[in-house]
N, C-alpha and C positions, 0 to 999 in steps of 0.2 A: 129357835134357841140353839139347836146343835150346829145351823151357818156359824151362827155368834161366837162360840165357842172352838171351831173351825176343826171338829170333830172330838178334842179334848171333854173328858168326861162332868168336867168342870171349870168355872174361871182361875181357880188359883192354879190347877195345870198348866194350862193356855198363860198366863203371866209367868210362870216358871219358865217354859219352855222359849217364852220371846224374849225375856231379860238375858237366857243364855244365849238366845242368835246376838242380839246384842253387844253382851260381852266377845263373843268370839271373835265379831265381823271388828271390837275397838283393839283386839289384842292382834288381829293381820295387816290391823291400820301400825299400828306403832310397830310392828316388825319391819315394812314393807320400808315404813319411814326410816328407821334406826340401819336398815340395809342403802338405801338407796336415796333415801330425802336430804340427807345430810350432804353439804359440800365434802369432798374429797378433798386431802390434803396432797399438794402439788410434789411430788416426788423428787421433781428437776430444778429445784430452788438452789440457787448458790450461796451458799452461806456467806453473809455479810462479814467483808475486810474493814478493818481497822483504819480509818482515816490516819495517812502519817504525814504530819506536819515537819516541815525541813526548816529548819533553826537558817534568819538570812545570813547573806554575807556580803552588807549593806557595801562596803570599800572594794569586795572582790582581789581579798587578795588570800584566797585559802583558807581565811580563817575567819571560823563562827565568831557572829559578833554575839554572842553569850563567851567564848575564851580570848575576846580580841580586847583589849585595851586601850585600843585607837582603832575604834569602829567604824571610825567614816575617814579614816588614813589608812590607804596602802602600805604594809606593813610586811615581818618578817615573825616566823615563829623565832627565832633564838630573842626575840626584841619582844613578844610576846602579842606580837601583831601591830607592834608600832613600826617606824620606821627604823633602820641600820643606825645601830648607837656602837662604832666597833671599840671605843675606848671609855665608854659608861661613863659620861660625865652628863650625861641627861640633854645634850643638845645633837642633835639627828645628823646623822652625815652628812645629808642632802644640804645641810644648813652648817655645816661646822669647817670651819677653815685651817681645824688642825684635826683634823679627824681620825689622828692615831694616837692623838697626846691629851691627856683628861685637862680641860679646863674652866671657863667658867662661861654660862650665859651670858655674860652683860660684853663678853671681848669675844663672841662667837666661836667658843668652844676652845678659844683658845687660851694659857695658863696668861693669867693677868699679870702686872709690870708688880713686879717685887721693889721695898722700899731701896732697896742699894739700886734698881734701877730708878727709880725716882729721884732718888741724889744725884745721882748720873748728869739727869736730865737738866735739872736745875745747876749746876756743874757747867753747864755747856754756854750757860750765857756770859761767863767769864774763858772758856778758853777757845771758844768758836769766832776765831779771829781773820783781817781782812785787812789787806792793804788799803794804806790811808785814803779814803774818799774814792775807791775802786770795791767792785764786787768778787775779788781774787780772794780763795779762801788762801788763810797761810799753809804753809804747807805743813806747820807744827800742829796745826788744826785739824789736817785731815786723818789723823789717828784716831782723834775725837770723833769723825765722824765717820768711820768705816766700822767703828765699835758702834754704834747709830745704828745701824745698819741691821748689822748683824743680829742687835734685838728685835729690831722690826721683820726680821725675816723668820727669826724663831717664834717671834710672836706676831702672824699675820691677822691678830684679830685685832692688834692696834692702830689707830690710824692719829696723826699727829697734826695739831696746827702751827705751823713754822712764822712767829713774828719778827721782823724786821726794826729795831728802833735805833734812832741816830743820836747825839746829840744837838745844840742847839750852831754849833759853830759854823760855817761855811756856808752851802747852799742846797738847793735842790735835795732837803731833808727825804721826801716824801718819795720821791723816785730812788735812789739811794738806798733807804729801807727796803723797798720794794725789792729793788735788783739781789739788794742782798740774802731776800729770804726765797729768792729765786732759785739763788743761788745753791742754798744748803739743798733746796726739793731738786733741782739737776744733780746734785750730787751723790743725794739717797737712790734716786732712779737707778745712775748708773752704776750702782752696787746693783741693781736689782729690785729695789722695793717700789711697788707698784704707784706709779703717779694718783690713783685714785683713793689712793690712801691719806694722800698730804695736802694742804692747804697753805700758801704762801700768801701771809696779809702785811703790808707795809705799814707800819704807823707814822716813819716819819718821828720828829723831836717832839709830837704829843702826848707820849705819855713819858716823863724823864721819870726817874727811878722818887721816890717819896725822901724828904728826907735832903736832897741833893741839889744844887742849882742846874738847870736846864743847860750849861754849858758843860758840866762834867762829864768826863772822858767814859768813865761808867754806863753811861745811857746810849753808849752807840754797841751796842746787845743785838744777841740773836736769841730768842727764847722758844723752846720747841715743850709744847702743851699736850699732852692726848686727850682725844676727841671721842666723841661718840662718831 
């Protein structure tokens, strides 16, 4: 009985005394652990940077296309990333053929034909005159047509189709009309205004004026139209 008891006087001694090894040996377990069990926190961690995302600049020409207005056109800031507008009439230098003087898209930038130039125009098929059955402009004519001129040159966004018609009297109608709407396009040139602007179409005695017999004097006209 006192093996049993492992010299303790009694059992509930000997149960006191081993619940306390017990407890001691669970209290140097959780010290041991709470000192040394536990991972360690890494000292040498570099504290996490802010991802920064760079706004594109799809066109590449300086400017964010969040502040660029023409994001996928190489552009200017005064234009607000579109292209050089230097007279702010909404058509782009690169594209405008008066590009210092405001005027309208449909004549590329440049100021459209005013109705005193429209009168003008139609004007010209009564004094745009030629010796009889020759392609010789008169020379009362050529006033008429140096004032021509000088519209198409201020205004290089028009471009004009120059008709030729005869009347019905004589011959070689058709060649005739022709040479003489040849005529008027050599003669705008050599002011200046670019051949790639004019169109010279002969009709010939087929279209006489409405109204009129096909032999009146009337129908041998030079008619000058603007063109797209």
């Amino acid at each position: 009985m006192s093996n049993y008891l492992l010299g303790f006087p009694n059992k509930k001694e000997r149960d006191d005394f081993l619940i306390a090894i017990v407890v001691i040996l669970l209290f140097i377990w959780l010290f041991w652990y709470m000192l040394m069990g536990r991972e360690k926190p890494n000292l040498n961690l570099v504290p996490p940077v802010a991802e920064i995302i760079e706004e594109p600049d799809t066109d590449n020409d300086g400017i964010l296309d969040i502040d660029d207005k023409c994001p996928n056109l190489a552009g200017v800031i005064a234009n607000n990333g579109c292209p050089s507008d230097i007279d702010g009439d909404g058509v782009w230098d690169k594209n405008d053929k008066c590009p210092k003087v405001k005027g309208k898209k449909a004549t590329y930038g440049c100021p459209p034909l005013t109705q005193q130039d429209l009168t003008f125009l139609d004007d010209l098929r009564e004094s745009v005159q030629f010796a009889s059955g020759k392609a010789e402009l008169k020379m009362k004519s050529k006033a008429d047509m140096n004032r021509l001129a000088e519209i198409l040159l201020m205004k290089s966004g028009i471009n004009l189709m120059i008709e030729g018609h005869t009347d019905a009297t004589g011959s070689n109608h058709q060649d005739l009309s022709q040479r003489r709407a040849n005529a008027c396009k050599a003669y705008l040139i050599s002011k200046g205004v670019s051949g790639d602007r004019l169109k010279a179409i002969g009709f010939g005695k087929s279209k006489p004026l409405q109204g009129l017999p096909a032999t009146h004097p009337k129908n041998r006209r030079v008619i000058f139209k603007p063109m797209k």
